[in-house]
C-alpha positions in Angstrom: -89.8 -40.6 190.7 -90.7 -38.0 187.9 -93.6 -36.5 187.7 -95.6 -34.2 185.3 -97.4 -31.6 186.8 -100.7 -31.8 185.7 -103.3 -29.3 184.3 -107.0 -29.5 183.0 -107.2 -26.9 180.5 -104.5 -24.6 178.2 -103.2 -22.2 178.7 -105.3 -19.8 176.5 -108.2 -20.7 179.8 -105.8 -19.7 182.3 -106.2 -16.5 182.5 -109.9 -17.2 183.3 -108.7 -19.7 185.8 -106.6 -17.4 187.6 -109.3 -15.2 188.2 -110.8 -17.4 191.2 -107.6 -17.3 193.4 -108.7 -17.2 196.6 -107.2 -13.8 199.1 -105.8 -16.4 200.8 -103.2 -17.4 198.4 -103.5 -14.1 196.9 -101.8 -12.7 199.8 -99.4 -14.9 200.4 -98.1 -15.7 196.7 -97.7 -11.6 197.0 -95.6 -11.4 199.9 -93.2 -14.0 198.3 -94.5 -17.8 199.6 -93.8 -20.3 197.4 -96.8 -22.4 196.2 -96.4 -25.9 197.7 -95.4 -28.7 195.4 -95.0 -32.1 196.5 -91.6 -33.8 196.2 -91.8 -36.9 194.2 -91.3 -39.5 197.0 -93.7 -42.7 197.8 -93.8 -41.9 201.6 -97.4 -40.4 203.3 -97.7 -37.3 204.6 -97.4 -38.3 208.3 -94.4 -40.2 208.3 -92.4 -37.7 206.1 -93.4 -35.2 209.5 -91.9 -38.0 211.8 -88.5 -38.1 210.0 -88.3 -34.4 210.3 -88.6 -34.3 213.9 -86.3 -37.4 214.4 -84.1 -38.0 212.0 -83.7 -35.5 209.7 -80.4 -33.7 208.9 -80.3 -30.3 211.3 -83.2 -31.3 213.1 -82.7 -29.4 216.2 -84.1 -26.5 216.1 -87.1 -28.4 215.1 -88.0 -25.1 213.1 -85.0 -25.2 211.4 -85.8 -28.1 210.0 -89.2 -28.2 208.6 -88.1 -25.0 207.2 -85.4 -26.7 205.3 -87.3 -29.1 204.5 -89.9 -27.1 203.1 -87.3 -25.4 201.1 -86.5 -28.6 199.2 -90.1 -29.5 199.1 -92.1 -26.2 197.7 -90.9 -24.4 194.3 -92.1 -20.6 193.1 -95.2 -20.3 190.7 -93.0 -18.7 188.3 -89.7 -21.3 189.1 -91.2 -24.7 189.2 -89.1 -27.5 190.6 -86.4 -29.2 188.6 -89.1 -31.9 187.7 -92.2 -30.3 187.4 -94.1 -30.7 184.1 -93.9 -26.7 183.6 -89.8 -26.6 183.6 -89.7 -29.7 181.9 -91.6 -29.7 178.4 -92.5 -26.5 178.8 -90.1 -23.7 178.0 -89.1 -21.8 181.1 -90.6 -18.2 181.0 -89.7 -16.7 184.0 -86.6 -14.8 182.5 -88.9 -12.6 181.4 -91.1 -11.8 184.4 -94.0 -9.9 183.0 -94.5 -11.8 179.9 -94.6 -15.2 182.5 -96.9 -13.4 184.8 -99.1 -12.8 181.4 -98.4 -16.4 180.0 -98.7 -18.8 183.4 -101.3 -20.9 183.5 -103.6 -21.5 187.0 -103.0 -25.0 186.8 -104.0 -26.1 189.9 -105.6 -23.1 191.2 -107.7 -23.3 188.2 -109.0 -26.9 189.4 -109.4 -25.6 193.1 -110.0 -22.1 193.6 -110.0 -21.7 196.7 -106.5 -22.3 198.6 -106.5 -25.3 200.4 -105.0 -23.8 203.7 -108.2 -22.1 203.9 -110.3 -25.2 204.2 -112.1 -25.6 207.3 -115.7 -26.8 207.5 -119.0 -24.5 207.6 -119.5 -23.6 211.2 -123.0 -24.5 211.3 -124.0 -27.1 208.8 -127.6 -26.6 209.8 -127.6 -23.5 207.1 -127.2 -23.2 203.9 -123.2 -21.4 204.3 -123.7 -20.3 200.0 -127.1 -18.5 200.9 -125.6 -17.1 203.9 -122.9 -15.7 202.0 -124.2 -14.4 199.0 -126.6 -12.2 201.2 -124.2 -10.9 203.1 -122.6 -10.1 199.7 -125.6 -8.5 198.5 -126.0 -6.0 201.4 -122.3 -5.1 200.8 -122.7 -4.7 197.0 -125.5 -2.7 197.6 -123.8 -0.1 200.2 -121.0 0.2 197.2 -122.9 0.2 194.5 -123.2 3.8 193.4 -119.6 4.9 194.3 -118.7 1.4 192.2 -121.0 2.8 189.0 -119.0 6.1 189.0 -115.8 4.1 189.3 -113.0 5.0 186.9 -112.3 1.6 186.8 -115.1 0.5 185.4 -114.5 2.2 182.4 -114.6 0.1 179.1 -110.8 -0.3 177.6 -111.8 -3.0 175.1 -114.3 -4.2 172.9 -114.4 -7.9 171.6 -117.5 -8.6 169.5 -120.2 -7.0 171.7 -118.4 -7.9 175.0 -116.9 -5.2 177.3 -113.5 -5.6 179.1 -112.8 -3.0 181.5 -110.2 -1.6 183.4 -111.1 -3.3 186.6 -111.3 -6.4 184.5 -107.6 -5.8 183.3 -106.6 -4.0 187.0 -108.4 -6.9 188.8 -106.3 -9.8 186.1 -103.1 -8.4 186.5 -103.1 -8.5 189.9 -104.0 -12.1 190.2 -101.0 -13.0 187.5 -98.2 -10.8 188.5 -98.8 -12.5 192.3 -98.9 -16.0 190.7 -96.2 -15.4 189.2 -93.6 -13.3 191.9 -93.8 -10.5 190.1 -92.5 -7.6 192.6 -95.0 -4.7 192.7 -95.1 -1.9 191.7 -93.8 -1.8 188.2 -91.9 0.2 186.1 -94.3 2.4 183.4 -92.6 0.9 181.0 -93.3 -2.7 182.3 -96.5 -1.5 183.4 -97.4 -0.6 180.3 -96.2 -3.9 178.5 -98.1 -6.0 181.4 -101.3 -3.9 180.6 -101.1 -4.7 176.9 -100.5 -8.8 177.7 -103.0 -9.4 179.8 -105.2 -7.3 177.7 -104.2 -9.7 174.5 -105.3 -13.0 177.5 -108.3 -11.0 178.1 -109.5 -11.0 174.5 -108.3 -14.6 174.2 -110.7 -16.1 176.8 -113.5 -13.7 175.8 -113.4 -15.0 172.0 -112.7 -18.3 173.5 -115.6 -18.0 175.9 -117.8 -16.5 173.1 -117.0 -19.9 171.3 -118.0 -22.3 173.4 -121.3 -20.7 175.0 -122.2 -22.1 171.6 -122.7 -25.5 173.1 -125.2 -26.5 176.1 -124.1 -27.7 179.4 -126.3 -29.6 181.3 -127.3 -28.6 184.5 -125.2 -25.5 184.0 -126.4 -23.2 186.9 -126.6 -26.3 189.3 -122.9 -27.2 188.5 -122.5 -23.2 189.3 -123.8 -23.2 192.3 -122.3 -26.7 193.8 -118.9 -25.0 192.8 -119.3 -22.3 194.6 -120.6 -23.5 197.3 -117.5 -26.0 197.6 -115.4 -22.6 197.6 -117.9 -21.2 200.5 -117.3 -24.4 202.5 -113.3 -24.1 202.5 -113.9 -21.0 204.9 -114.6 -20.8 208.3 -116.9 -17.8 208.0 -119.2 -15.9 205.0 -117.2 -12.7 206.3 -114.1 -14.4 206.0 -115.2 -15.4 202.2 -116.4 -12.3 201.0 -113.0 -10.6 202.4 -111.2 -13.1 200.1 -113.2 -12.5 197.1 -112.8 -8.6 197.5 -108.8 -8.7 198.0 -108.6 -9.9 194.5 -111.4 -6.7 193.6 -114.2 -9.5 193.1 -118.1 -9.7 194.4 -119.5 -12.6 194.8 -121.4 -12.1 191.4 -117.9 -12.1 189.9 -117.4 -15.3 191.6 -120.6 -17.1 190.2 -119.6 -15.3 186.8 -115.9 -16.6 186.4 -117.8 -20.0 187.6 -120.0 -20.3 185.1 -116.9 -19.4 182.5 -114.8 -21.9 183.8 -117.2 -24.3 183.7 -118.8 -23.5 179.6 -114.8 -22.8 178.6 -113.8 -26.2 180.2 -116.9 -28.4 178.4 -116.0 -26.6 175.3 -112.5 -27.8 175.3 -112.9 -31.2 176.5 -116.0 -32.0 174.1 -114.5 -30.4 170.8 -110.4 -31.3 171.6 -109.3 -33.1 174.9 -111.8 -36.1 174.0 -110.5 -36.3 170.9 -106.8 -36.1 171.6 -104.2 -38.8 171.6 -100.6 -39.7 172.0 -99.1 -43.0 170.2 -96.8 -45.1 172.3 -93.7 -44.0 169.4 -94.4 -40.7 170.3 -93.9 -40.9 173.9 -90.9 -42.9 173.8 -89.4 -40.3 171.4 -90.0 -37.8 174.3 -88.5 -40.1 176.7 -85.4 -40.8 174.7 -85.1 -37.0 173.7 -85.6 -35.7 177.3 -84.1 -38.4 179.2 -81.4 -36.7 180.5 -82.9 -34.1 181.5 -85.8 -35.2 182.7 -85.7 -38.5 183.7 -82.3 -39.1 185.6 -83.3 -40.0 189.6 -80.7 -39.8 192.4 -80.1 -43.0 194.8 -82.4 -43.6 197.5 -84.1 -45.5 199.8 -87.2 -46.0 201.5 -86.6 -46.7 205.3 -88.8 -47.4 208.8 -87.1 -47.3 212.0 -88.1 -47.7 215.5 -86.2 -44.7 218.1 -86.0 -44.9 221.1 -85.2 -41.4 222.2 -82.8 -39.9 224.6 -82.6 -36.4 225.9 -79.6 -34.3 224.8 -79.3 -33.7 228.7 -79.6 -37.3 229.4 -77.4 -39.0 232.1 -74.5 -41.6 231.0 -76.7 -43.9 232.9 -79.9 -43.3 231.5 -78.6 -43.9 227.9 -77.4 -46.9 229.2 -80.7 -47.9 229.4 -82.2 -46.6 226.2 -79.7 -48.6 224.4 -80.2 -51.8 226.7 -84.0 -51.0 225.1 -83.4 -50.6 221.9 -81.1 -54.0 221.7 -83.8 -55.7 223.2 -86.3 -54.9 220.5 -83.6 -55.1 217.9 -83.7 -59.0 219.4 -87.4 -58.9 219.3 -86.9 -58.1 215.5 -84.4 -60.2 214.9 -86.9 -63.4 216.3 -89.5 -62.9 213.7 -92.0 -60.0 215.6 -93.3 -57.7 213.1 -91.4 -54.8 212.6 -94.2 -52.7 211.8 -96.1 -53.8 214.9 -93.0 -53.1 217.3 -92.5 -49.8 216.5 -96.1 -49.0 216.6 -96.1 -50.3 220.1 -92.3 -49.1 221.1 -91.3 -46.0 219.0 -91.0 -42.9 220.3 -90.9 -40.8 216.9 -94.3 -39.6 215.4 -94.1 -42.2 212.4 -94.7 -45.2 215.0 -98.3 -44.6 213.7 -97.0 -45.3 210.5 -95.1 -48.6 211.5 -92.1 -46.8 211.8 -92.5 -45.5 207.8 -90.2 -42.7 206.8 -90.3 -42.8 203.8 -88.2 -42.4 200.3 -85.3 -40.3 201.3 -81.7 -39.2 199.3 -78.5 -38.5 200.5 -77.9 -35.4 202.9 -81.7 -35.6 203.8 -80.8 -37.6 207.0 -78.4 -37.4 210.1 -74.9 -38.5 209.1 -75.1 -41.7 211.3 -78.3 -43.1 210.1 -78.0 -42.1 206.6 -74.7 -44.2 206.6 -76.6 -47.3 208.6 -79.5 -46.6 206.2 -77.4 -46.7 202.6 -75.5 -49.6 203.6 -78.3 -52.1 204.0 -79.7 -54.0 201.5 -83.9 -54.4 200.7 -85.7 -56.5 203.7 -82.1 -55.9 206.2 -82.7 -54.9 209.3 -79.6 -52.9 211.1 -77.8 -53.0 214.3 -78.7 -50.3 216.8 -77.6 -47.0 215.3 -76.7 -44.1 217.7 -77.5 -40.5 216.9 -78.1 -37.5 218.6 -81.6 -38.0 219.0 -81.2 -41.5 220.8 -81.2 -45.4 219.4 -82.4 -46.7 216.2 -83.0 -50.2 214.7 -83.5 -49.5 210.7 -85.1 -51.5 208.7 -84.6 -50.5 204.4 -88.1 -51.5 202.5 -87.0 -50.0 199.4 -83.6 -49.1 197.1 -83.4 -46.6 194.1 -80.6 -46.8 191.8 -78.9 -43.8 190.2 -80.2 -43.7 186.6 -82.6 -42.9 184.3 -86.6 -44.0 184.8 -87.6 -47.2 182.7 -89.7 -46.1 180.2 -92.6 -47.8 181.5 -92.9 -46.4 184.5 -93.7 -43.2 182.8 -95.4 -43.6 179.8 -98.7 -43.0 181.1 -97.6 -39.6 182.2 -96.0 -38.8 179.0 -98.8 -39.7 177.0 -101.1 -37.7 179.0 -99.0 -34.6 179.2 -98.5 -35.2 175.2 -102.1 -35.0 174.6 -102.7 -32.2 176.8 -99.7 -30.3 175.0 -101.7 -31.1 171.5 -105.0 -29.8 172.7 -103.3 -26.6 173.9 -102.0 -26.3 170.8 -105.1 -26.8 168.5 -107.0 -24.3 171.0 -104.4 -21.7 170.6 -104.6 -22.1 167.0 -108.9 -21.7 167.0 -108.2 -18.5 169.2 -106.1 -17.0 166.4 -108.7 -18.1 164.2 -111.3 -16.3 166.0 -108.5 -13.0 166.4 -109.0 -12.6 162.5 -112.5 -12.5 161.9 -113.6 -11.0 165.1 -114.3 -7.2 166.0 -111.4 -5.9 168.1 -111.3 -2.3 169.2 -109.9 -0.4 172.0 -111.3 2.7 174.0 
């Protein structure tokens, strides 16, 4: 099913957003990890792990396959997936690789900034892990301090209004964008140069942006600053572990509660004065659909299959696969007399997704082993097969689901096209206050 990738503010915020990626996805967007994005399938989590181990195509090594399978599953910051809202109405800007890594917006890191393979809970919840944290902070600020006031890097570059951006602001943003976005480091001068000057331009956006919306009150601003940071604290297993996050993107933990508080006024700004506002007619999102249907809304043939396996060693005797088959046909005739097929492979499975009821899933061709993909194609919705031999031992599939070739109907995704329509015009109408701001506001460079 098709699916638009969703994001809470434009892109001129992004920047801002980006600025609260955790170390922890830091590190590994910059050695080259893609940033997970969930394939558009119907099946939970733990029965798309079952199928893996069981029945998926190349399965054995077991490694082999989950890292195919994550292959198919993940896509680049900077590359998005075939259908992923950023490759889909939005123009593709990796084929320039500095300007993306100055133009990509957080997106989801902007909503959660702090990676969620880092999340583990506070080790003692009798303390209060943000107080904890910000002390420890403190005492490490404090031993940096004076080699930190002397820094060159903290030497002012730009001037918007009576703001200062400086070069650790600029050092500390490109950083966070050219790993986002796959950028390989270190740069040429010349793209250095032309990477400075962009993220300087995103800089000055968000600052007249920011400047803008301070304007308006937030209630319960430094509460909402706090709990947001403390959500962040929570997602790691130690204050040590924390503040090393923070500083491998160059930031304190007074940066943190700053680009907090940011987020926070920029994102109230936006969604009282445009996002609230916004709105997308049903004409215009079937224009979309009929324009980009091709493109966007075509979906392979699939089904959505449970099974119940009963397993067999590679090394396994003739005799003892005699009687894993004699098994499996007698719960294919358990099956086959009304019993719940659900409850039978919950109580006779061998594959992880028994605790799923046997669930594997929405799957396409080439995902599965040859033999059950064949068994799997050829029922129809509700049929329940004979007992399919593979390499990993005896299956009885049952098909809960079939997907035609084709386009989407309309329906289906005209919610999602009507909200990514109104999030594309309130993008646009904050880009245009931005430039607004650009031409009456006092812009000079050190």
């Amino acid at each position: 099913m098709f699916s638009f990738k969703k994001s809470s503010v434009p892109a001129v915020a992004a920047l801002l957003m980006a600025l609260t990626l955790p170390a922890a996805a830091l590190a590994e967007e910059a050695a080259g990890s893609a940033a997970a994005e969930p394939a558009a399938k119907t099946a939970p989590k733990p029965a798309k792990k079952a199928h893996k181990k069981h029945v998926k195509k190349g399965a054995k090594p077991a490694a082999k396959a989950k890292a195919k399978t994550a292959a198919k599953a993940t896509a680049p910051a900077a590359k998005p997936a075939a259908k992923t809202a950023a490759q889909e109405p939005v123009k593709e800007a990796a084929k320039e690789p500095v300007k993306e890594a100055a133009k990509a917006p957080a997106q989801e890191a902007a909503k959660e900034p702090v990676k969620e393979a880092t999340k583990a809970p506070a080790k003692d919840q009798g303390k209060d892990p943000l107080k904890e944290a910000t002390e420890l902070a403190k005492e490490q600020q404090q031993r940096e301090q004076s080699q930190q006031s002397q820094h060159p890097a903290n030497i002012a570059v730009l001037h918007v209004n009576n703001s200062v951006i400086t070069k650790l602001d600029m050092d500390r943003a490109l950083k966070v964008m050219l790993a986002q976005s796959q950028v390989k480091q270190p740069l040429a001068p010349d793209a250095q140069k032309e990477a400075e000057a962009a993220v300087l331009e995103q800089l000055t956006s968000v600052e007249l942006l920011y400047q803008e919306a301070v304007k308006l009150e937030v209630p319960d601003l430094d509460k909402q600053v706090t709990d947001k940071v403390a959500q962040n604290r929570a997602k790691f297993k130690t204050d040590q572990e924390f503040i090393d996050a923070l500083k491998s993107v160059d930031m304190t933990m007074q940066d943190m509660q700053d680009f907090t508080r940011k987020d926070i006024v920029i994102n109230n700004f936006i969604e009282q004065k445009f996002t609230a506002k916004a709105a997308a007619t049903d004409a215009e999102a079937k224009k979309f659909y009929e324009d980009n249907k091709n493109q966007y809304f075509m979906q392979p043939e699939g089904v959505r299959a449970s099974h119940i396996l009963v397993s067999v060693d590679e090394k396994a005797t003739p005799e003892e696969r005699k009687r894993a088959k004699e098994k499996a046909e007698a719960l294919l005739k358990r099956v086959k007399a009304g019993e719940d097929f659900a409850a039978v492979a919950k109580a006779e499975s061998s594959c992880p997704s028994a605790s799923q009821g046997g669930d594997l899933g929405a799957f396409g061709r080439g995902e599965m082993v040859p033999a059950f993909e064949k068994a799997a194609f050829a029922l129809k919705t509700g049929e329940v097969s004979g007992v399919v031999e593979s390499e990993f031992g005896y299956h009885i599939i049952k098909v809960t689901d079939k997907q035609e070739a084709g386009a989407e109907k309309f329906d289906n995704v005209k919610d999602k096209i009507a909200d990514f329509l109104k999030r594309q015009k309130v993008q646009q109408e904050v880009t245009s206050l931005v430039e607004q701001l650009k031409k009456t506001a006092k812009i000079q460079k050190d």
